[in-house]
Structure formats: C-alpha cells, structure tokens
DRENRO-883158 format. One record per residue (C-alpha): residue in one letter; x, y, z. Coordinates in steps of 0.05 Angstrom, whole numbers, padded with zeros to 5 digits, always signed. Example, Ala and Ser with C-alpha at 12.3 -4.5 7.8 and 13.67 -1.06 7.14 Angstrom:
A+00246-00090+00156
S+00273-00021+00143
This chain:
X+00241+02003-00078
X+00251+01968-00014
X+00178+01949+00002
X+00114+01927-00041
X+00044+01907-00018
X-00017+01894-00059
X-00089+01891-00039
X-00132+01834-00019
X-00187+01819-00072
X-00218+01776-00033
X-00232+01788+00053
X-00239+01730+00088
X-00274+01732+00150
X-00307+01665+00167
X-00305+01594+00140
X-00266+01531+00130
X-00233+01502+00074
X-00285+01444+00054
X-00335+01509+00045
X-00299+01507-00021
X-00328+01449-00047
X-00394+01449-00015
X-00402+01519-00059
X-00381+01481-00108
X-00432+01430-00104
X-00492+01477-00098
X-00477+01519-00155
X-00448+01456-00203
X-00459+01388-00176
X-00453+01352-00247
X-00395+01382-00271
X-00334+01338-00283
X-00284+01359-00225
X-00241+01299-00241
X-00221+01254-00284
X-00186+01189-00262
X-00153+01127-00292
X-00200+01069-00316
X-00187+01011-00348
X-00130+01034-00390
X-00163+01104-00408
X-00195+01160-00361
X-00270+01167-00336
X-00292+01237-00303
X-00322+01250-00238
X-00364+01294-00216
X-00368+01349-00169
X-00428+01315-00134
X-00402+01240-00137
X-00335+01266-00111
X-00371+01295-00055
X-00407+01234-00044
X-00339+01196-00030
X-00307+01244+00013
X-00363+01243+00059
X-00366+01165+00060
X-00297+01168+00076
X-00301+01220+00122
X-00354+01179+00164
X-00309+01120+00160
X-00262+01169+00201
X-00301+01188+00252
X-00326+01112+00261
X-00245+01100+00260
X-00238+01137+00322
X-00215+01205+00294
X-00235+01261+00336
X-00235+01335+00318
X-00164+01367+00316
X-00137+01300+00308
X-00071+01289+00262
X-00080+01242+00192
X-00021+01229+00158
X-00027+01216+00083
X+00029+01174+00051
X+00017+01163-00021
X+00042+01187-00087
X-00002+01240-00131
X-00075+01206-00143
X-00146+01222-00145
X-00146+01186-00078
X-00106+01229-00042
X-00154+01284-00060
X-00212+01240-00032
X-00174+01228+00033
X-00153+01309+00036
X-00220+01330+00038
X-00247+01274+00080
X-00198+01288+00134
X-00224+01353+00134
X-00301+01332+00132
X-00288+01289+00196
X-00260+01356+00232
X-00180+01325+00228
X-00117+01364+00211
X-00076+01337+00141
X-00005+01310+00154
X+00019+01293+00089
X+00087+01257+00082
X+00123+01252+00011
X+00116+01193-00027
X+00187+01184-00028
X+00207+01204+00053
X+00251+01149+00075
X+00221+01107+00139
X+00268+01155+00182
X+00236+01221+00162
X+00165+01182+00167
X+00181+01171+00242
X+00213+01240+00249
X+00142+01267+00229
X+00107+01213+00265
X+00137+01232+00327
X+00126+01306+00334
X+00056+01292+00302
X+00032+01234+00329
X-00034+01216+00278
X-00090+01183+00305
X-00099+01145+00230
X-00056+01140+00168
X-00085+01135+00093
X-00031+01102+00060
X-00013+01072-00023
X+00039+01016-00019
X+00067+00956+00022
X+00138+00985+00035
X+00094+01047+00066
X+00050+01004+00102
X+00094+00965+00135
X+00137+01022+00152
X+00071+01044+00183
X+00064+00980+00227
X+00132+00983+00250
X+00125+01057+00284
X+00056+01034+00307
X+00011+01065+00269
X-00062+01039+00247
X-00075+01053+00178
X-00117+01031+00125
X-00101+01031+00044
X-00109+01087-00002
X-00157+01050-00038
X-00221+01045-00070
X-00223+00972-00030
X-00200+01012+00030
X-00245+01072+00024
X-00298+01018+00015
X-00291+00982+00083
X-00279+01040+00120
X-00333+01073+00091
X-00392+01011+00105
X-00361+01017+00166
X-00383+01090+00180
X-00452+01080+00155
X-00484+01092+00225
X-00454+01161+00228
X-00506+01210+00210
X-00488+01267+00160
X-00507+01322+00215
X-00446+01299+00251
X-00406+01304+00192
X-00433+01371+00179
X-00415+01383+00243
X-00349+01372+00243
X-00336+01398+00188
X-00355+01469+00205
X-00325+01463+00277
X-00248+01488+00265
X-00243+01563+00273
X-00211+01607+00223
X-00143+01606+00248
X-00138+01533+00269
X-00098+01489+00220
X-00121+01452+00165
X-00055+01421+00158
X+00013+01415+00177
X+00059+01413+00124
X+00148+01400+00131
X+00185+01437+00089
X+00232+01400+00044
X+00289+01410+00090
X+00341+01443+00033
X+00380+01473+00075
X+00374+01444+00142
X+00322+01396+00176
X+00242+01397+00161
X+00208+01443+00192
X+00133+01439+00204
X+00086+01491+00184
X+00024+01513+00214
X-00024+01528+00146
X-00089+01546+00177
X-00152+01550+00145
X-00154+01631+00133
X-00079+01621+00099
X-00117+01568+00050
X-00181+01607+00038
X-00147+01666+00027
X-00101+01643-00023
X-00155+01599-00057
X-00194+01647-00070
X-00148+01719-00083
X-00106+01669-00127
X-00177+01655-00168
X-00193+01728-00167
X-00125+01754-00189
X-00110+01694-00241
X-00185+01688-00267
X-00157+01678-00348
X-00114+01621-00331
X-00159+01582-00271
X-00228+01595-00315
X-00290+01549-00306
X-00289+01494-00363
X-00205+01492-00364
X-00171+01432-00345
X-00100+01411-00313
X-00050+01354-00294
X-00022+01360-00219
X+00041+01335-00236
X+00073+01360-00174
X+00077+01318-00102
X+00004+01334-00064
X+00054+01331+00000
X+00064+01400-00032
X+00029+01458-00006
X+00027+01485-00081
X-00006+01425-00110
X-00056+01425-00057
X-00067+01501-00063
X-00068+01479-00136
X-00129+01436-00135
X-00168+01469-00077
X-00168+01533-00133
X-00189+01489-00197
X-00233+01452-00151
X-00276+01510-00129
X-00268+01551-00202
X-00293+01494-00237
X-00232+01466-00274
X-00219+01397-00294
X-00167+01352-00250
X-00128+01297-00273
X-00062+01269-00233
X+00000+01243-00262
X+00056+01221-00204
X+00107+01218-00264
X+00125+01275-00294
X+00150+01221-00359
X+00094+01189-00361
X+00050+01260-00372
X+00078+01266-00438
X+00042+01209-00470
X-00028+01235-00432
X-00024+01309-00467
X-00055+01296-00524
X-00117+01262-00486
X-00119+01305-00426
X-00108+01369-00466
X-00097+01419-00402
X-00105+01486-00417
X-00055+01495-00365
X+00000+01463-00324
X+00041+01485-00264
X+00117+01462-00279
X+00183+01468-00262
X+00230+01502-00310
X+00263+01440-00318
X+00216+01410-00357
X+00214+01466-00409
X+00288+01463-00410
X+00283+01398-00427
X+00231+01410-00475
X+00272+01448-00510
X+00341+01414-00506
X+00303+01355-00544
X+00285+01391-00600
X+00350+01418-00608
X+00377+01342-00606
X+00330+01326-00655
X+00343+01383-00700
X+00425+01364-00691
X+00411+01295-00711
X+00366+01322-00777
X+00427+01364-00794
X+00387+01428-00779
X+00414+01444-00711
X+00424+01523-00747
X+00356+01524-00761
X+00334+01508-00691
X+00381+01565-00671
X+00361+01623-00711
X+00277+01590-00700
X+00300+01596-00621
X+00324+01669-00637
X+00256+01688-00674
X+00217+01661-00620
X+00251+01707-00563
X+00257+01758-00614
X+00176+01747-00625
X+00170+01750-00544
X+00209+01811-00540
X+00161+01851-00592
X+00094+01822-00548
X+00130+01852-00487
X+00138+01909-00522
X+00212+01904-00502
X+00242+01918-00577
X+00210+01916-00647
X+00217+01850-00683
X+00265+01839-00740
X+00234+01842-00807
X+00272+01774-00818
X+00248+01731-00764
X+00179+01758-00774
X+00174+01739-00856
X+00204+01660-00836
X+00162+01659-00775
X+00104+01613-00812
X+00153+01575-00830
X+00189+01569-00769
X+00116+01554-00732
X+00105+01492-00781
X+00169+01462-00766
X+00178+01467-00697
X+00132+01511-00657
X+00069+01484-00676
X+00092+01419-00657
X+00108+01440-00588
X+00041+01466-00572
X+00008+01394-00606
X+00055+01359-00560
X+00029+01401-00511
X-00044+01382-00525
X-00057+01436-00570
X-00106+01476-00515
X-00042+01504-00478
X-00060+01569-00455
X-00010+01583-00400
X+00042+01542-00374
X+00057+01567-00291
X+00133+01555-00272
X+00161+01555-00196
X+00208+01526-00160
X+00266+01549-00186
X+00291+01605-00226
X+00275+01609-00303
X+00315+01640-00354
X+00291+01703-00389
X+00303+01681-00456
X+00264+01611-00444
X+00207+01654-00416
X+00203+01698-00482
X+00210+01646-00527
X+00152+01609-00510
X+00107+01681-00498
X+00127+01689-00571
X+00105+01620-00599
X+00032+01638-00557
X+00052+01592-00492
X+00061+01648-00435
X+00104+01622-00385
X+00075+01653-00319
X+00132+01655-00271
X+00120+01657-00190
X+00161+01646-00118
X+00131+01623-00055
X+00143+01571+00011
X+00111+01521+00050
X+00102+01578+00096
X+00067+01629+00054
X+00027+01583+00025
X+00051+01569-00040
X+00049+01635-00088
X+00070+01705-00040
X+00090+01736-00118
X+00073+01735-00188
X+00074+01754-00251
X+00001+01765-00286
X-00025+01751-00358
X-00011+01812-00395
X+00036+01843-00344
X+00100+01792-00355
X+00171+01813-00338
X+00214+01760-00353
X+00276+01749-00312
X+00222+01767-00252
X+00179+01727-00202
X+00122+01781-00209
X+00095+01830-00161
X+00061+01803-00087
X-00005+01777-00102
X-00070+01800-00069
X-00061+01818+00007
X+00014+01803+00010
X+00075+01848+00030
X+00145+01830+00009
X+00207+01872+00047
X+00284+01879+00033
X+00328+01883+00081
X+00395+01876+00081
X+00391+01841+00016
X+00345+01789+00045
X+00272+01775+00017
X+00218+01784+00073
X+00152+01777+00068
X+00073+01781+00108
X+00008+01782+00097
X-00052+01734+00101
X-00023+01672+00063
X+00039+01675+00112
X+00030+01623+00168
X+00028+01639+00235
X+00091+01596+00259
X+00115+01531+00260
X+00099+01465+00303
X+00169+01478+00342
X+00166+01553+00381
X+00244+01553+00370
X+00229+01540+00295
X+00181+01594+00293
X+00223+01652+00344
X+00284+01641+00285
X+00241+01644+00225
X+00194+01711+00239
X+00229+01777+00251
X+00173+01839+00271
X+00122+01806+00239
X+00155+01781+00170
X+00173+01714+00140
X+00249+01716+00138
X+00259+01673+00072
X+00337+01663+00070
X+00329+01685-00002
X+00369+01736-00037
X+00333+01784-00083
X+00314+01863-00099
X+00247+01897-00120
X+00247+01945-00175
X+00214+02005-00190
X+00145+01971-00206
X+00159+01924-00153
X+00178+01867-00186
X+00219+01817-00143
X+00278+01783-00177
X+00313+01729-00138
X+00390+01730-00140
X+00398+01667-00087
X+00399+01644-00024
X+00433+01671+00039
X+00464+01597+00059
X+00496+01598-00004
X+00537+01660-00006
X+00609+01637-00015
X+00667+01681+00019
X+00727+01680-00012
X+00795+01680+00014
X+00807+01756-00009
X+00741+01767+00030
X+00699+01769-00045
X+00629+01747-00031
X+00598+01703-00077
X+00527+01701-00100
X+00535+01640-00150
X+00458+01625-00169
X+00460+01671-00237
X+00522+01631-00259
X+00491+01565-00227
X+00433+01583-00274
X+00473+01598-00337
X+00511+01532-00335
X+00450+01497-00328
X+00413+01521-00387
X+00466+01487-00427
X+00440+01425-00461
X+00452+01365-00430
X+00477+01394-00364
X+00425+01379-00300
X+00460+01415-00246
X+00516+01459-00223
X+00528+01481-00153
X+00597+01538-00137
X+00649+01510-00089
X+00695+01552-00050
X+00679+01578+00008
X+00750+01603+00043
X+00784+01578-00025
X+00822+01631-00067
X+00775+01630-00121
X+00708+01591-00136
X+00703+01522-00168
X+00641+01485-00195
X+00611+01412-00185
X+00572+01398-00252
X+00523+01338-00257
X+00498+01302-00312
X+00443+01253-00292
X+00445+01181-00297
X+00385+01148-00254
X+00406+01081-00225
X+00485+01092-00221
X+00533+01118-00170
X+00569+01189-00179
X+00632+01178-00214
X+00675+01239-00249
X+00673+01235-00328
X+00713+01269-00375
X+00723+01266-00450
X+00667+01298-00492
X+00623+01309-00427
X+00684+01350-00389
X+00683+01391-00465
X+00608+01410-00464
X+00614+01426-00395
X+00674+01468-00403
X+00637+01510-00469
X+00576+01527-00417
X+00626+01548-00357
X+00674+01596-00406
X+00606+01620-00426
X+00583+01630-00354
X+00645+01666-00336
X+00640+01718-00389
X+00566+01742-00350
X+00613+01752-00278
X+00667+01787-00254
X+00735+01758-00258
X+00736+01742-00189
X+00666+01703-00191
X+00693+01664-00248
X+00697+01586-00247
X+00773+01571-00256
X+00764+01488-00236
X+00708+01444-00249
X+00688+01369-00240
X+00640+01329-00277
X+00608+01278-00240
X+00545+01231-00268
X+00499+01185-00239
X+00436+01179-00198
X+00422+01245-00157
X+00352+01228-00127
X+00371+01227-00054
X+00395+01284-00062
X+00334+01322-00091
X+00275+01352-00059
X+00204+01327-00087
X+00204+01391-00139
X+00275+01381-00159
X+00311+01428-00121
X+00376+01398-00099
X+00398+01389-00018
X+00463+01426-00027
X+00496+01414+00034
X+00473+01349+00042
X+00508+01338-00025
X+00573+01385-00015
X+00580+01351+00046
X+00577+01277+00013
X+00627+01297-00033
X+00678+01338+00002
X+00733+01293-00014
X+00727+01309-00078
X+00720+01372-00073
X+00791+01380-00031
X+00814+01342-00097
X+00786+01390-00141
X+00828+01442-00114
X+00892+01406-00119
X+00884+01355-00175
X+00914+01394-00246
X+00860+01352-00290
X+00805+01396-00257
X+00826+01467-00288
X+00787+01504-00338
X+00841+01507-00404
C-alpha cells in the first residue's frame, strides 16, 4: 500500500481555539481542570477559577499594549502558568510564540528577530535579562506578575475580551511554533486555529478510552512543544485532570500522589524503567528471573494481540511473576495506569508487548511540529507493535520514493519563511524527510530518516536506525548513531551518559557491554550494514539533545569528526 487516508470524525467549520474552554466552562465550571503545587503538596483548580485567571491576564494584555495578531513569546519551563499565559494570549486576540526553556540567548534572538513580540511572559532571571538585552518588555511568569498586570487591566471590560477573543478567523494562527532544528536550522510553523481544533477534537473522538472525563495526567513534556500543548488543549476540553512536572526525575516521586491514568512519554523512559529493574534483579542475584518474567510478559502481549498462543509455562508462574515485579511497576506507576502514549522516537516491539501483557498498553504514534503533533496512531484494541498506527481522523499519509508524506487538516499551511515553506510542501503534501512503508492495513512503520542514509564506498546505502535502535535497547547504553558515509564499511559512536562531564572515550567493562549489544546488532543486518569499529564516549550530551531527547546528529558528528577520522584508523576501535 502506497497511500492511506482516514476520515474526519469531527468537521470543523467555524471557531477558535479558546471556544474549547469556554465549552468547557458552560457545561463543567467546578470541575478540577488542574492541579498545581502548594505549599509542599498539590491543590486543584477549577475549570471556572482557571478561566477567571486567564481572562485577568488576558486584560492585563490588552492594557499592556497587545493588539490583535500581535506576537507573545512565552519563555518558561512546563507550569500551570504557562497554561494561564497560553490561553490568555489567546483571550486578548495575540498569536503564542513559545521558546524552549532551555534555547540559548542566540536562538531566543534568532526567534525574536523574525517574530518580533510585542510582550514576553517569562520564568527566570537568566531569561529575563536575556529579554532586556534584545529589547524586549516583559513581565514574570508569576502569580506576583499575573497579579500586577492583571489590576492593571481592570478597566478593560470583558466585552472587549470577548471580543478579541472571537476575532481571528479559522485559518489565522494561533501560534507559531520552531521546530527543534535536528537536522538543520528552526523552522517556524504556521499552526492555525482549524489545525488545533481539528486535532483537539478528532484526537478526543478517536482516543475517547484513554482522554475520558474524570482521568488525569502529568505533562511531562516541554509546552514549547506542539504535542504538549495539543496535549492539554484535549484533557482540557474532555474534562481530564492536569498536573505539570518540568522534570521528568522528579515525576517519579509524584506517581503515587498524582495517580494519572495516563501519560504521554518517550520510550526512553520505559527503557529505563525497565533497565532498573533488571539492575535491581542483577544485584538480588535473580537477574534469570527477570529474564524469563521479561519473556512471559511479551509472551503474555503476544497471546492479547492474538499474535501466538501463550506458553503453558509462562502462564502457570505468571501470578507469581506479577507479585514480584509487574505489580510493582504499575504501583510505581500510580496504580490507575491505563495507557501509557509513546512518541518521539521509535519503540521496540518487544518493550511494547511486554507492558500490553502486564495490562499497561503502550500506545505508540508519529507526528511534527507541522502536522500538529499526532498525523498516525495506533488505537486501544487495534495495537501493532513495531508500528506508529494508521493516520488518525482526516489525515492522509503518502510513500513515495521511500519517503513518508503526508496532508490533511492537522498539516499546517506553511512556514513563517516562503523559502521554508516552497522546500517543505510537494503537490500539496508534508514532505517529512522520514523513511518508512505502509502495510496492507495501512500501518506506517518508520525505518529512518532521509538525512541519515549513509553511502558507502561500494555504493551500499545505509539505513542505520533499526540497528541504531537495537544497540540502544541494551542496558546501560543511551545512544548510538552509524558513521561512514564514503567509508568502506559503517562504524558506530556509542554514548553512555554522564550529565556534568565532557565526552571522553572509555573502555574496559563499558567498551565490553557495548561490544555484546553491537555483535548482537549485527546479527539483525546484512554483512555489509554491520558495525566492524566502534567508540565509546561518556559524558554530558545535553547540548546536543532536542527538548524530547532526540539527538542533533550532525551537530554532534560534526563536533566530533576528529574522532571519528581516528576511529577509522586507530586498531583499538575494532569489533574483536
């Protein structure tokens, strides 16, 4: 199958995207839309108080000096304020320019200058100043600062609010967001308000189990992020629950008082999840337990997919597996997991059946900046691990020439730059730059990206994310990118994190573990994809990481091509 579309549930014909919580207000104005930090613990919100604020704020705004189709930057991490000052910004008729709470004062005046904001909500000195420097007025991301410039909009009347807020049309944006800039520099992306209502509200339709009125989640993820915000605008209007976290770490400890009953992650986390209670296990002398209760658990996921019948076995020790390890993942979960929703980057099939089978479905989906977070998914019920799902409601995904293209409503119009948007659209589809195919039900499975196809010498092309993938599954390994473009064969860089040090090669037992997971990665290729030289480098990788852990590639191959001519010379770097 070359093409796949699926339906709209939802038409949208009219509106903008604060409609979404004035419904919300009407139909369930007491209901607790948030709950925020407080004096150590966490106190809800309602839908009608947070409404309150976001108008206050909104008037403060307009009192400001914003006008209607003015640019607001927000510059803070993940909080219940940046939601406040999202939907404010939109009250007072303004367009969202969110910056990343960790964009260096360079890429803030990058932004700044091809968006010049008329007012900045910002959290933090270093931020602030930065702010003062390039000239632009701001005022805190506060409950001080929404308090003085909220008595300061007191004299504007609520019809001019209401005003404002209705006066964008359909296809004006509600925000501009920049990519992450993997690949090459930010681009910024037009999201108007029919790409947010429409995916707000098919996404609710199509994925009513897991967003259902009285559930709860942590946004974990950046709110610069178009899936965050897509995240909350959907719990926001279905009647979920929203706390914020900024550190994924610190989430942990809040599970078991939160208690989501879902949480959008990356696969990281569950891969780390994992590789801790195999340490744990290792340490307890039980590290073959872990490994045959790992086995039951996919083999357990494999019978609910109906993709083989379990062993007789694994299903007899299966109580007994669940009280020693799996029911102590879901309680350090929260206990009210119902769905976990992974992105970002690809997950392995194995990890995805494993968890199905210990009653955590892992609901795997892709999407951009520029479609608007989620363009395919995989449904409740309707799982194919190894997959990122069929196109969701009103989308159309295309392959050609290998290439994953995709249209539809969620799929913005362009970007702020013309020459951004006459190289990105192709005959009205999204070109993605990924790699993938569609199979006979069309389910899309992503096999990497077209920047990172490496040619060989011998003229072998190189798709090296399933091997990429395989290495880093091992425990204890964080990232592997293939080397050798124009080289004879391929060679790996393989990172082991260490936040707060410089990259420096390791060897001894580190080079060994590495070595097991790339001779185990080679046996899944062809001999001439395999990895015959490798280096093992720790230390601190976070400037070289997007804000959902994807790494910069060539920003990174390019920091370290020294090394790399090394690693094709240097004897120490071949695979024994």
């Amino acid at each position: 199958m070359d093409v796949c579309s699926s339906p709209s549930l939802v038409e949208i014909t009219s509106g903008v995207v604060t409609d979404l919580l004035e419904d919300r207000y009407q139909l369930a104005p007491h209901f607790p839309a948030f709950t925020r930090p407080h004096q150590g613990g966490w106190t809800e919100v309602s839908t009608a108080d947070f409404r309150s604020q976001v108008r206050a704020l909104a008037r403060g705004l307009v009192a400001a000096g914003v006008e209607p189709g003015d640019y607001v930057i927000i510059w803070a991490p993940t909080c219940y304020e940046w939601a406040v000052a999202e939907l404010a910004t939109g009250y007072a008729g303004a367009v969202v320019i969110p910056l990343y709470d960790t964009a260096s004062q360079a890429q803030a005046a990058d932004i700044i200058g091809r968006c010049p904001p008329r007012l900045a909500l910002v959290a933090g000195r270093e931020r602030a100043t930065t702010l003062t420097e390039l000239g632009v007025p701001h005022v805190e991301l506060s409950d001080s600062g929404f308090a003085e410039l909220a008595a300061a909009g007191e004299a504007v009347s609520e019809e001019e609010i209401e005003h404002r807020r209705t006066s964008p049309d359909l296809d004006d944006p509600a925000t501009i967001v920049f990519t992450s800039g993997t690949t090459g520099g930010p681009k910024g992306a037009l999201i108007t308000h029919r790409n947010l209502l429409h995916q707000v509200r098919n996404i609710r339709a199509a994925y009513s189990q897991i967003v259902r009125e009285g559930g709860s989640t942590i946004i974990l993820l950046p709110l610069a992020h178009v899936l965050a915000r897509g995240l909350q605008q959907v719990c926001l209007g279905n009647g979920l629950t929203i706390a914020h976290i900024a550190d994924p770490a610190a989430a942990v400890a809040s599970l078991g008082e939160l208690r989501p009953t879902f949480l959008v992650v990356v696969p990281r986390i569950m891969e780390k999840i994992l590789a801790a209670i195999e340490a744990t296990a290792s340490e307890k002398h039980l590290g073959a337990v872990w490994r045959f209760a790992f086995a039951a658990g996919v083999a357990r996921g494999r019978a609910k997919l109906g993709e083989q019948t379990e062993p007789r076995f694994s299903r007899l020790l299966f109580p007994l597996l669940d009280r020693l390890f799996f029911a102590k993942i879901r309680a350090k979960l929260g206990g009210r997991m119902e769905y976990m929703l992974s992105g970002a980057a690809p997950l392995d099939a194995d990890t995805c059946r494993f968890f199905l089978g210990i009653g955590l479905p892992v609901v795997e989906g892709y999407g951009l900046t520029e479609t608007t977070a989620p363009i395919t998914g995989n449904l409740p019920g309707h799982i194919k691990p190894g997959t990122v799902g069929r196109p969701v409601p009103g989308a159309t995904v295309k392959i050609e020439d290998g290439e994953v293209l995709v249209a539809g409503a969620g799929v913005v119009p362009g970007y702020e730059n013309d020459r951004d948007t006459e190289a990105g659209f192709s005959n009205g589809f999204f070109r993605t730059g990924d790699l993938g195919c569609l199979d006979e039900d069309g389910y899309l499975t992503l096999t990497g990206r077209c920047k990172d196809l490496i040619v060989t010498s011998g003229g072998k092309t190189i798709i090296p994310a399933a091997w990429e993938q395989a290495v880093e599954a091992a425990p204890g390994i964080d990232h592997a990118i293939v080397v050798g473009d124009g080289q004879a064969h391929p060679a790996a860089l393989i990172f082991l994190e260490e936040a707060g040090h410089s990259l420096r090669e390791v060897r001894g037992e580190a080079r060994a573990l590495a070595a097991r997971a790339v001779t185990a990665a080679n046996r899944l290729v062809s001999q001439a994809e395999e990895v015959r030289r490798f280096l093992v480098l720790a230390g601190d990788l976070s400037n070289f990481l997007t804000p959902t852990q994807k790494i910069r590639r060539s920003r990174l191959i390019a920091r370290l091509e020294p090394r790399i001519d090394d690693l094709y010379r240097a004897e120490r770097h071949r695979l024994r």
